[in-house]
C-alpha positions as CSV (number, residue, x, y, z in Angstrom):
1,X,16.2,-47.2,-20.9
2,X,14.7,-48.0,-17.5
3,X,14.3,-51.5,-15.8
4,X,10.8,-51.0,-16.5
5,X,10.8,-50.2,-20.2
6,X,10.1,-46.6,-20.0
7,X,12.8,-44.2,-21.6
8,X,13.5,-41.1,-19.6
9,X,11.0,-38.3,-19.5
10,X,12.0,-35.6,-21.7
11,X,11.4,-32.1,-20.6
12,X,10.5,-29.7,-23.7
13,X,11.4,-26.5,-23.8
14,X,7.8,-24.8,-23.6
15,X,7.1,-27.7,-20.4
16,X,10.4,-26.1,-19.4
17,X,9.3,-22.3,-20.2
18,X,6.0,-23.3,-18.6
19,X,7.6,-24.5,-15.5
20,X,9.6,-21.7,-15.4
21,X,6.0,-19.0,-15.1
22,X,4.7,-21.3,-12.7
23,X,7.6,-20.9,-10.1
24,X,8.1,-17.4,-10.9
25,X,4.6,-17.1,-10.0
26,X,4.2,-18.0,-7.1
27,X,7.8,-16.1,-5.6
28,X,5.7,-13.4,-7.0
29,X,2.6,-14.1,-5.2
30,X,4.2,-14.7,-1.9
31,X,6.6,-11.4,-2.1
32,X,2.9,-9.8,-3.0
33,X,1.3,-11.0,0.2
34,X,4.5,-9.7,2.4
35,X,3.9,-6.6,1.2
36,X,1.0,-6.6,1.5
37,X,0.8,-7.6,5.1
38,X,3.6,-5.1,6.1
39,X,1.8,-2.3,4.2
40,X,-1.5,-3.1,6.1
41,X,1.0,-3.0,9.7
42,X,2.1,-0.1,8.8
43,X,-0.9,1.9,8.0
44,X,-2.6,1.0,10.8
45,X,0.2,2.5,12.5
46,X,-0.2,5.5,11.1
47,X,-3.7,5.8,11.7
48,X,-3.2,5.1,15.1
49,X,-0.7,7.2,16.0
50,X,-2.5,10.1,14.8
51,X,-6.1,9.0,16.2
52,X,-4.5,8.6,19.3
53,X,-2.4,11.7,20.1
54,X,-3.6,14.0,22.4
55,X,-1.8,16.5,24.5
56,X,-3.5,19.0,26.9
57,X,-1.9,22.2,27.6
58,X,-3.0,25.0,30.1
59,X,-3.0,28.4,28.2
60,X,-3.5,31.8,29.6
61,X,-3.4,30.4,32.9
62,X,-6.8,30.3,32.8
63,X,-7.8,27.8,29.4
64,X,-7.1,24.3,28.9
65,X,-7.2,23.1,25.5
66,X,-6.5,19.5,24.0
67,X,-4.8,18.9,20.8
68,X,-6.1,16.2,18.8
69,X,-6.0,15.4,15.1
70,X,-8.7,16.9,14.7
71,X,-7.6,19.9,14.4
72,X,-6.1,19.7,11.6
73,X,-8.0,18.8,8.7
74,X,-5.3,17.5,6.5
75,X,-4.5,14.8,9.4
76,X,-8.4,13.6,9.3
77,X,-7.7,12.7,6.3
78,X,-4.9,10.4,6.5
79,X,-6.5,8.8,9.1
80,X,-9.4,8.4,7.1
81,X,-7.4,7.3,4.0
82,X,-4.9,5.3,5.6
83,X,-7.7,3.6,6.9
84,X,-9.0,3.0,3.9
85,X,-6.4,1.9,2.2
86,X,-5.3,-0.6,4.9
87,X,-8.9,-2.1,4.5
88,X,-8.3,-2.2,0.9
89,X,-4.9,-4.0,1.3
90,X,-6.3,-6.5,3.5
91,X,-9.4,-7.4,0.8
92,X,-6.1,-7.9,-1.9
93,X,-4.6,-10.2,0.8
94,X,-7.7,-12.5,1.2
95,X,-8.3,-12.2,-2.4
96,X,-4.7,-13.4,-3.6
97,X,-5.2,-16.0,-0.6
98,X,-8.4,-17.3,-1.9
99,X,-7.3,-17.5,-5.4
100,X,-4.6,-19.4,-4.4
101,X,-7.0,-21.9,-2.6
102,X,-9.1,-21.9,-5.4
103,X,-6.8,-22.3,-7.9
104,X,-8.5,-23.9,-11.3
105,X,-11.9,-24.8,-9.5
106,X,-13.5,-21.3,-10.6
107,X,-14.2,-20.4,-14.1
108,X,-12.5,-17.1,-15.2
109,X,-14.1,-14.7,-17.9
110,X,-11.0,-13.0,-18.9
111,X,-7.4,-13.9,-17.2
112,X,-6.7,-10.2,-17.9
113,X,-9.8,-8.6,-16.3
114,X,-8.5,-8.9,-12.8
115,X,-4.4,-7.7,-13.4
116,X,-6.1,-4.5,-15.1
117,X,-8.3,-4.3,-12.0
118,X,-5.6,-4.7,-9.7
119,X,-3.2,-2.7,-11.3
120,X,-5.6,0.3,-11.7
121,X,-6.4,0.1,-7.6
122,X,-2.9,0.0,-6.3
123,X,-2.0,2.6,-8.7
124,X,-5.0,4.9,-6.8
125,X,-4.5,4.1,-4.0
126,X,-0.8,4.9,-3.6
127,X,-1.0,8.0,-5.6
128,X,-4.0,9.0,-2.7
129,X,-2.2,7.7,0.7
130,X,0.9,9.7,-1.1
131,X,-1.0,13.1,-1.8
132,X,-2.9,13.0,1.6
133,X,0.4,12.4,3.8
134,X,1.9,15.4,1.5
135,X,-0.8,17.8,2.5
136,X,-0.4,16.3,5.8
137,X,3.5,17.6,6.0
138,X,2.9,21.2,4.6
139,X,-0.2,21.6,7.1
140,X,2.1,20.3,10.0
141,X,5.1,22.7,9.1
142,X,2.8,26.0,9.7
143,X,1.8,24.2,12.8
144,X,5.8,24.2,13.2
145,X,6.7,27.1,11.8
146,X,3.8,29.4,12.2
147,X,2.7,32.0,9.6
148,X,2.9,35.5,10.8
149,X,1.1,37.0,7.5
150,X,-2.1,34.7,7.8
151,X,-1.8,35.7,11.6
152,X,-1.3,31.8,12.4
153,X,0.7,31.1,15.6
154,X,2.9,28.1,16.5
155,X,1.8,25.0,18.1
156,X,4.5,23.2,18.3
157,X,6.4,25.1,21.0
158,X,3.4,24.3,23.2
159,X,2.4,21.0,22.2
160,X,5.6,19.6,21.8
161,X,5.0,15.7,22.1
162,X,1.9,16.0,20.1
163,X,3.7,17.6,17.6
164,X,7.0,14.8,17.4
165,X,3.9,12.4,17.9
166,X,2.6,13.8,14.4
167,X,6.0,13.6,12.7
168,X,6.4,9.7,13.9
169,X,2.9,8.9,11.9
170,X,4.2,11.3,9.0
171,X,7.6,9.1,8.7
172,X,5.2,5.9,8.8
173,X,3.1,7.0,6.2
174,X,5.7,8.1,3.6
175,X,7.0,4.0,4.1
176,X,3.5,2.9,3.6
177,X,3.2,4.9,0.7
178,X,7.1,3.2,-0.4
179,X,5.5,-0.6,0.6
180,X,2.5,0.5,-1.5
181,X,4.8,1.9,-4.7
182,X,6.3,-1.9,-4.6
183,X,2.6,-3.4,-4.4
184,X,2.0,-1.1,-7.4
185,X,5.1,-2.2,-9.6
186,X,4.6,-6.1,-8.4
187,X,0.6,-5.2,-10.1
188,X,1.9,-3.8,-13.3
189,X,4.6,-6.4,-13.9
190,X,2.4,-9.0,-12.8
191,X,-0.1,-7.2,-15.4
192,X,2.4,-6.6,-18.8
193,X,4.0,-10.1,-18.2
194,X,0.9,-11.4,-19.9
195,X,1.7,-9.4,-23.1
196,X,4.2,-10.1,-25.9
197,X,7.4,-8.1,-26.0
198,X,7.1,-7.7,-29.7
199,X,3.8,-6.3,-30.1
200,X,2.0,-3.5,-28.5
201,X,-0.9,-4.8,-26.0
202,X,-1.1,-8.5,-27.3
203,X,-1.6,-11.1,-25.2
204,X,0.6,-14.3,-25.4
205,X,-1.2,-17.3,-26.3
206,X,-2.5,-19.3,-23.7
């Protein structure tokens, strides 16, 4: 009993359970937004290092030609999509930022609406900065390797720092696309955590 009169507070189990959610909750919000940000670092580095790499090379004695990224359509596209998806990261950042803000001053329809949402995006968009950085690395090995029964020549051998320049922004996308698998499991446990263990797809009660 204290001075005042009050007995001690007693701490339930489901206040504990409760409290409990609430700090696992946020650890998982914050680890989200890391992520999120490095992901977002890092595929702007990848964009970059391909939008920028150019090398000019005099061929024939005679012809100067400039390899860009653009010759290669497989490397357009990871620009384009690692673009994309960095843009798309960095909407989830200022959305997990305002909810935080916001936190029980905005009426929610459905508290599972937006998990589903979540989950579904990061799932597409790691699966796509994944299958474009693939066809990135066969496209580049030709360009390594050459193909003699397509009649396609080596580049590499001539535009050598363009070339290692390349394999750099191929390196940084496969980590992106690792960041982005993590963003993608944080989604779906972030997601299934608000179903019971026992039953298939039911929610636990509020």
């Amino acid at each position: 009993m204290s001075v005042l009169g009050v007995g001690p507070r007693t701490v339930t189990p489901h206040l504990r359970k409760g409290m409990m959610e609430s700090s696992s909750g946020i650890s998982l919000a914050r680890a989200e937004a890391f992520l999120r940000l490095f992901a977002i670092l890092v595929l702007v580095l990848t964009a970059c290092l391909l939008g920028f790499d150019t090398q000019t090379k005099l061929l024939f004695s005679t012809i100067k030609k400039t390899a860009t990224f653009r010759d290669l359509g497989a490397l357009q596209v990871v620009v384009y999509v690692d673009s994309v998806a960095a843009g798309y990261n960095l909407l989830q950042l200022g959305r997990g930022f305002i909810s935080a803000k916001l936190k029980g001053k905005l009426i929610n329809v459905s508290y599972v609406t937006l998990p589903w949402v979540c989950f579904l995006l990061d799932q597409a968009a790691v699966y796509t900065v994944f299958s474009a950085n693939t066809a990135a690395l066969q496209a580049s090995i030709i360009a390594v390797t050459g193909e003699s029964s397509l009649q396609w020549m080596k580049v590499c051998n001539r535009y050598t720092r363009f070339c290692i320049q390349v394999g750099g922004a191929l390196l940084s996308g496969y980590l992106a696309s690792l960041l982005m698998v993590l963003l993608s499991s944080l989604s779906a446990f972030s997601l299934f955590r608000l179903y019971s263990p026992k039953q298939f797809l039911l929610l636990k009660p509020t």
